[in-house]
Every structure is written in structure tokens, then in C-alpha cells.
N, CA, C and O atoms as a GROMACS GRO file, in nm:
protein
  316
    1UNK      N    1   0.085  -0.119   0.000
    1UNK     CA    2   0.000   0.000   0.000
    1UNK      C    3   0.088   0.124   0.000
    1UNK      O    4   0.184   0.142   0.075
    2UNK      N    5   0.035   0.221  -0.111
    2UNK     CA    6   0.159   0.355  -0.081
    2UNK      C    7   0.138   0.401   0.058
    2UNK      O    8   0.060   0.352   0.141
    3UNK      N    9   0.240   0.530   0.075
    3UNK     CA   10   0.228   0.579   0.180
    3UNK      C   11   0.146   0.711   0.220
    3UNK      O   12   0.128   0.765   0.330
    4UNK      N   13   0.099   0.745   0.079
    4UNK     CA   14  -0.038   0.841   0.077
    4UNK      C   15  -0.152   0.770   0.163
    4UNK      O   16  -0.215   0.828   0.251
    5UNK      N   17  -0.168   0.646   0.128
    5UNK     CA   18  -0.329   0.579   0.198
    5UNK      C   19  -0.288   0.593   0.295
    5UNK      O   20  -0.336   0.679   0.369
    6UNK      N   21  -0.158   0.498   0.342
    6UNK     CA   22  -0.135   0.487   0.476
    6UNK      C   23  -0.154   0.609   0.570
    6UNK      O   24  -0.202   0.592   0.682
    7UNK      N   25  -0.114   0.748   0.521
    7UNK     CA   26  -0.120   0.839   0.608
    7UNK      C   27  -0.260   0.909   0.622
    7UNK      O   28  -0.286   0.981   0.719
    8UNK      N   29  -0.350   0.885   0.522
    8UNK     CA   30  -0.504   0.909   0.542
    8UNK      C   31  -0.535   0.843   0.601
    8UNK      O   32  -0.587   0.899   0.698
    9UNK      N   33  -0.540   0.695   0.614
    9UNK     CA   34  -0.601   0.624   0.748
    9UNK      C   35  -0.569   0.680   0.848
    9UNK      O   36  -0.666   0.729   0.906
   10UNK      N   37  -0.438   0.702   0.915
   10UNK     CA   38  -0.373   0.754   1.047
   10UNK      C   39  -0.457   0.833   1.036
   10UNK      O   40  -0.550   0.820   1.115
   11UNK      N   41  -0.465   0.955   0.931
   11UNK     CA   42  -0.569   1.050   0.972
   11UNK      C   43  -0.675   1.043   1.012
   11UNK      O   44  -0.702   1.090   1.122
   12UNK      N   45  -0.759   0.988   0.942
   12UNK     CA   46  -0.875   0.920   0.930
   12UNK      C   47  -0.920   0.880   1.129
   12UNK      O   48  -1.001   0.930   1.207
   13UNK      N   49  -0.810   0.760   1.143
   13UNK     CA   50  -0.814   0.707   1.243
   13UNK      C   51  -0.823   0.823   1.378
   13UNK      O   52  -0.916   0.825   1.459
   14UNK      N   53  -0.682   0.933   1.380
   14UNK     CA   54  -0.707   1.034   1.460
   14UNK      C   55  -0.827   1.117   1.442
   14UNK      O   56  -0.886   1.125   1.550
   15UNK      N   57  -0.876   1.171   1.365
   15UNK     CA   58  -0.994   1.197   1.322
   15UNK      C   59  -1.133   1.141   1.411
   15UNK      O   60  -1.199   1.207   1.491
   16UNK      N   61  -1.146   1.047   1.385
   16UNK     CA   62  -1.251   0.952   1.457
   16UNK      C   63  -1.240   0.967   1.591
   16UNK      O   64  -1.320   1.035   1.655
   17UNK      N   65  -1.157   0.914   1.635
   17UNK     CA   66  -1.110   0.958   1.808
   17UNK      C   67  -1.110   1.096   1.854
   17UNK      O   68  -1.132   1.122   1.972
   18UNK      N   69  -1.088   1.181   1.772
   18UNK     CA   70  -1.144   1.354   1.847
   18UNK      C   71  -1.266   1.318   1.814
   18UNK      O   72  -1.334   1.378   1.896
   19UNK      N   73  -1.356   1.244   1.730
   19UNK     CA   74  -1.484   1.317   1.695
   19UNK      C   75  -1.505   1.443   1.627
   19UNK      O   76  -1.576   1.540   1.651
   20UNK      N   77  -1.426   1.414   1.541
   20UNK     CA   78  -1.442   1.575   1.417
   20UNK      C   79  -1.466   1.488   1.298
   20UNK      O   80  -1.439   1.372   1.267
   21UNK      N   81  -1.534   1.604   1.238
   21UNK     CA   82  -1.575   1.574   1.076
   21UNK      C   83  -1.491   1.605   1.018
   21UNK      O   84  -1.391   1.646   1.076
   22UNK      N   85  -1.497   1.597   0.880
   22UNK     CA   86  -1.356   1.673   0.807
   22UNK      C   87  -1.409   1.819   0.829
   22UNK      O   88  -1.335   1.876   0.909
   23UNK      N   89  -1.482   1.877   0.799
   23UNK     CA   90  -1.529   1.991   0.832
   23UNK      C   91  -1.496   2.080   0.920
   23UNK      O   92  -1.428   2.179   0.892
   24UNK      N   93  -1.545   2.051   1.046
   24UNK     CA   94  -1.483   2.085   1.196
   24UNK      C   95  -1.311   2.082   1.173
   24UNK      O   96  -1.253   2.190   1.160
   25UNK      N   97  -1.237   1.962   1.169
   25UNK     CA   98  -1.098   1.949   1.173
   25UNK      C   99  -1.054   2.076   1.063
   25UNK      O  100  -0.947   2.136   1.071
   26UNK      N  101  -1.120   2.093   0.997
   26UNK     CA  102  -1.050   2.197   0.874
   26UNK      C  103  -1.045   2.333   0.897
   26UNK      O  104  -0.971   2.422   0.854
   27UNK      N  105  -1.162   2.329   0.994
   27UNK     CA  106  -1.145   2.482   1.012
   27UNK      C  107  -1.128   2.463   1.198
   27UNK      O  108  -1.204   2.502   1.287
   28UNK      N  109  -1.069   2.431   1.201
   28UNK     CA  110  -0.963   2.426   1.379
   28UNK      C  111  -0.835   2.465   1.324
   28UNK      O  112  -0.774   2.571   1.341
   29UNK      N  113  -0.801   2.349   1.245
   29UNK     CA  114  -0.607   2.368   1.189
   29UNK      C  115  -0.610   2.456   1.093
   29UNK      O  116  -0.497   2.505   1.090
   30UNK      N  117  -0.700   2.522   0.984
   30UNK     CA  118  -0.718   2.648   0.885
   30UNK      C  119  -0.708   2.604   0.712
   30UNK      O  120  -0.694   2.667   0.607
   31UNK      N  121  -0.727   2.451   0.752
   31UNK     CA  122  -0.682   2.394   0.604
   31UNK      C  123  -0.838   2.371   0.551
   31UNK      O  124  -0.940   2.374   0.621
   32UNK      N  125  -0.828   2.345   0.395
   32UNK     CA  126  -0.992   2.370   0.311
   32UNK      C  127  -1.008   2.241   0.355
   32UNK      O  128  -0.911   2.168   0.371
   33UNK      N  129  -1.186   2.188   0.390
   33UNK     CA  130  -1.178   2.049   0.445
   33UNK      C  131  -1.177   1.949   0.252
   33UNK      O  132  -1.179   1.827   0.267
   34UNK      N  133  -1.175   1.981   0.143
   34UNK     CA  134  -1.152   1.887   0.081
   34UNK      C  135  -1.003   1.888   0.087
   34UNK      O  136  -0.954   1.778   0.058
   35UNK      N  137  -0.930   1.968   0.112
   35UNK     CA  138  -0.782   1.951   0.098
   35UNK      C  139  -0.780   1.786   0.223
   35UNK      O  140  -0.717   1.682   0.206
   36UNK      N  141  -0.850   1.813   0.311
   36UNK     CA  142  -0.856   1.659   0.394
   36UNK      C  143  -0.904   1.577   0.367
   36UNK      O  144  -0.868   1.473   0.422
   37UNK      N  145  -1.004   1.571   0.276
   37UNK     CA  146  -1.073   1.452   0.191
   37UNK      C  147  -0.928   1.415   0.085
   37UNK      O  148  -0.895   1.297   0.090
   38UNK      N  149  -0.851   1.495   0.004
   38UNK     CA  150  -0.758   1.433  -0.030
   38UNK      C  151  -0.668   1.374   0.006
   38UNK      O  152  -0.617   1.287  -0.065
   39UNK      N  153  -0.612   1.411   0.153
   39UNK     CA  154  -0.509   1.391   0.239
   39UNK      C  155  -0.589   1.186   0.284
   39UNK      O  156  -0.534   1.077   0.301
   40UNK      N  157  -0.717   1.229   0.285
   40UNK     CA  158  -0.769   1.081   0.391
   40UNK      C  159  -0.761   0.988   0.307
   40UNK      O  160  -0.719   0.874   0.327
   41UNK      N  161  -0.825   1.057   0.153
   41UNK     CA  162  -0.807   0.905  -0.007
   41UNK      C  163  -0.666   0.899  -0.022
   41UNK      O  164  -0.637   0.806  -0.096
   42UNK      N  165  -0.586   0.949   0.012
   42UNK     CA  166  -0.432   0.914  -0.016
   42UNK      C  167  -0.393   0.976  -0.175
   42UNK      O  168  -0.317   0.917  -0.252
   43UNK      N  169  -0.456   1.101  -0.207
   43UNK     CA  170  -0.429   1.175  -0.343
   43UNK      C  171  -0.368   1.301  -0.314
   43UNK      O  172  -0.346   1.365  -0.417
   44UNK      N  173  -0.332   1.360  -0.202
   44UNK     CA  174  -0.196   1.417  -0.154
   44UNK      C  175  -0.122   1.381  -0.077
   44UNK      O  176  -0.141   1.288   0.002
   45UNK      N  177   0.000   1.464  -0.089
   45UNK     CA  178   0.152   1.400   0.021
   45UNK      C  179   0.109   1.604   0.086
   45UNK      O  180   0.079   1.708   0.028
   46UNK      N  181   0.133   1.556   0.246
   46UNK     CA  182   0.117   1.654   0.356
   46UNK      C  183   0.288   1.734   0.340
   46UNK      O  184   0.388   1.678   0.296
   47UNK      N  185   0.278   1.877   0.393
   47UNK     CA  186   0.401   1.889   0.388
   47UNK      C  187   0.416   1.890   0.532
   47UNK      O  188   0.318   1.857   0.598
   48UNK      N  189   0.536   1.928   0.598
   48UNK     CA  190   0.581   1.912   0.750
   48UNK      C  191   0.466   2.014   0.801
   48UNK      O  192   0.382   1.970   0.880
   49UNK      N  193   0.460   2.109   0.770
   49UNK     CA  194   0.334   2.225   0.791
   49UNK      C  195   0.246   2.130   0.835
   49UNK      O  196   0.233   2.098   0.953
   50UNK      N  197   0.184   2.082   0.742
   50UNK     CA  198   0.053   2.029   0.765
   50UNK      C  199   0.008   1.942   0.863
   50UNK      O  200  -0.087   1.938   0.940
   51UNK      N  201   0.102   1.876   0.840
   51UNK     CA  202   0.146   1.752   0.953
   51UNK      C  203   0.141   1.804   1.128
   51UNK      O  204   0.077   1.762   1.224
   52UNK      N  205   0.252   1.926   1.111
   52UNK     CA  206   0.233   1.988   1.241
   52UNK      C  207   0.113   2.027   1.287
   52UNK      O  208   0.071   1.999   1.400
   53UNK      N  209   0.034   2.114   1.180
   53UNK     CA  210  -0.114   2.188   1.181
   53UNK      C  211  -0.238   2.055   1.244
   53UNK      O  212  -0.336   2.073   1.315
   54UNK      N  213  -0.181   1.910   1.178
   54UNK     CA  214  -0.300   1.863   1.203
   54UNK      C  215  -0.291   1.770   1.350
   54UNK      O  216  -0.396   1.731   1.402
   55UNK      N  217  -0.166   1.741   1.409
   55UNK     CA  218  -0.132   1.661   1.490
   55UNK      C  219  -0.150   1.757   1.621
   55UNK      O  220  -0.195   1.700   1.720
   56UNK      N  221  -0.125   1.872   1.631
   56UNK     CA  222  -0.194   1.963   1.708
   56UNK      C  223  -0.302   1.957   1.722
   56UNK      O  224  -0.358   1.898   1.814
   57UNK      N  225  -0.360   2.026   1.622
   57UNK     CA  226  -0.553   2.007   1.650
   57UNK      C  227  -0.593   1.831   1.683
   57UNK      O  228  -0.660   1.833   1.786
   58UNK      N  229  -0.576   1.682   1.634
   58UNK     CA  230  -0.564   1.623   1.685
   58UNK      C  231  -0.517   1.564   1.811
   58UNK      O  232  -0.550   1.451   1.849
   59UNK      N  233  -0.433   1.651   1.880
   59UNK     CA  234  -0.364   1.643   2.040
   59UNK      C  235  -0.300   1.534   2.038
   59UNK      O  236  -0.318   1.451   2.128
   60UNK      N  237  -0.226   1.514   1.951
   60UNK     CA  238  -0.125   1.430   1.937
   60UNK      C  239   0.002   1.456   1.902
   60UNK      O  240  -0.015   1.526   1.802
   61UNK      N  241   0.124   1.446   1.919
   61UNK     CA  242   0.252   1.504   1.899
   61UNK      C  243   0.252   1.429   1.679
   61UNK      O  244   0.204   1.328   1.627
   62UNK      N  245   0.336   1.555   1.621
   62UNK     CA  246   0.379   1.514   1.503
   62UNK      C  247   0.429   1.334   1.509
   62UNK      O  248   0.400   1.236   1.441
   63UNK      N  249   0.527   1.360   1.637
   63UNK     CA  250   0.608   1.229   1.633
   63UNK      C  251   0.549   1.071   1.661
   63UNK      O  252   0.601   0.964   1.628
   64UNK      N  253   0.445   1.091   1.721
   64UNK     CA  254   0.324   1.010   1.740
   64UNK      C  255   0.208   0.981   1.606
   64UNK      O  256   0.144   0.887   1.560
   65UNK      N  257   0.223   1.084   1.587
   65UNK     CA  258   0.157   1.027   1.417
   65UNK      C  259   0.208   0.968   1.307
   65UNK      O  260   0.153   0.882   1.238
   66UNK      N  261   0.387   1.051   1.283
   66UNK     CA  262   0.412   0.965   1.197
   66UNK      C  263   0.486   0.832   1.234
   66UNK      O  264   0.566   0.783   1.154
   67UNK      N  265   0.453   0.764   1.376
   67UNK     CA  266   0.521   0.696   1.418
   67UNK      C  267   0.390   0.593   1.426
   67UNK      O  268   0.410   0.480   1.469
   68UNK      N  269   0.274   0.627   1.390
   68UNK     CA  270   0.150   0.529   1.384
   68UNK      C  271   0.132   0.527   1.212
   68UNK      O  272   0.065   0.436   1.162
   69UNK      N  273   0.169   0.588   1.161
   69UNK     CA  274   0.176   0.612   0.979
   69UNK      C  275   0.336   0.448   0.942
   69UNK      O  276   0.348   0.347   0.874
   70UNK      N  277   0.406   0.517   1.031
   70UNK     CA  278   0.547   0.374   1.040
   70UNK      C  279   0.482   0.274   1.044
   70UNK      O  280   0.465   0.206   0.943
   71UNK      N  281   0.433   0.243   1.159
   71UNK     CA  282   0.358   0.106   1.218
   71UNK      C  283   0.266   0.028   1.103
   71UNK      O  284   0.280  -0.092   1.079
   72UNK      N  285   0.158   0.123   1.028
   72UNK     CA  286   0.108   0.099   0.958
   72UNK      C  287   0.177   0.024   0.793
   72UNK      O  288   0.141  -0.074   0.728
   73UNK      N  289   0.268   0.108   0.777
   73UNK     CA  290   0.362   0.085   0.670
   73UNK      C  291   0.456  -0.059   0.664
   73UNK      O  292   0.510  -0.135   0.583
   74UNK      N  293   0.434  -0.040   0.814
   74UNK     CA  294   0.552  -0.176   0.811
   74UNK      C  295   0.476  -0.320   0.805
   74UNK      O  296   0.530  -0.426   0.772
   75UNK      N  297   0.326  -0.298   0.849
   75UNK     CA  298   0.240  -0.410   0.860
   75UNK      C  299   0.175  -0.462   0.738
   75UNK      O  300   0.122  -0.571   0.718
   76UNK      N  301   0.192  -0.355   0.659
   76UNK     CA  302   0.162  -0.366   0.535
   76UNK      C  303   0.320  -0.454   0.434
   76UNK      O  304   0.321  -0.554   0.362
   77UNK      N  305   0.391  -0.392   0.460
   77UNK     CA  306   0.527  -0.467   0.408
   77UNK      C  307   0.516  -0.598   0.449
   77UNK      O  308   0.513  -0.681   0.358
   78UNK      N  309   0.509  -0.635   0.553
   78UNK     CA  310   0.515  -0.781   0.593
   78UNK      C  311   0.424  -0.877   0.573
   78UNK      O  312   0.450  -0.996   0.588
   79UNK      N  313   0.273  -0.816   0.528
   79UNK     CA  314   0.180  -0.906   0.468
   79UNK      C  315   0.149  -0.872   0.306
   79UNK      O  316   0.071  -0.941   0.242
   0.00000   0.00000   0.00000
């Protein structure tokens, strides 16, 4: 699986656990909410910005996300 999907699920996944829509989440961190509908189908790559922007409003450290985006990646390699 690329690593576009992979990092929309993570999103996706943090997402669900605040209980935000794309909607809500888009306008907390200041990003357009389809720019997060692309980010969640895996049809953009985030830049460090974004990443920071969204792992904040999620209440989760950057390093914690892309360290559940890893996890994901690697589970996928091995099956």
C-alpha cells in the first residue's frame, strides 16, 4: 500500500477519536476540508506544515503520528 493511503487512514483514524468531521478538523487547523478529503483518499503527500497543523488540533505530537503512519507501513510490508 503507498504511503499516501497509509497516512489518510492515520488521519482518518485520529480523526474519529477527536470526533471531528472533516469539516470541523478543517477549520480548527485552517486547512480547506476537501484539501482533507484528499489527504484521507491518499491523493496528496502533507508537507511538515501540515502535519504539524493537524497533529496539534488532533492532540497528538507530530512524532506520534508519523510513528502510527510507520507502524502501519511496516504491517503492510510484511503481509
Amino acid at each position: 500500500m503507498r504511503i499516501e493511503k497509509i497516512f489518510g487512514q492515520v488521519l482518518r483514524k485520529h480523526r474519529a477519536i477527536n470526533k471531528l468531521s472533516q469539516e470541523k478538523l478543517s477549520q480548527e487547523c485552517g486547512l480547506d476540508r476537501s484539501y482533507i478529503s484528499l489527504l484521507e483518499r491518499g491523493l496528496r503527500q502533507p508537507s511538515l506544515t501540515t502535519i504539524l497543523l493537524l497533529s496539534k488540533t488532533l492532540n497528538t505530537s507530530a512524532a506520534d503520528f508519523i510513528h502510527d503512519v510507520e507502524e502501519l507501513l511496516h504491517e503492510n510490508i510484511e503481509n
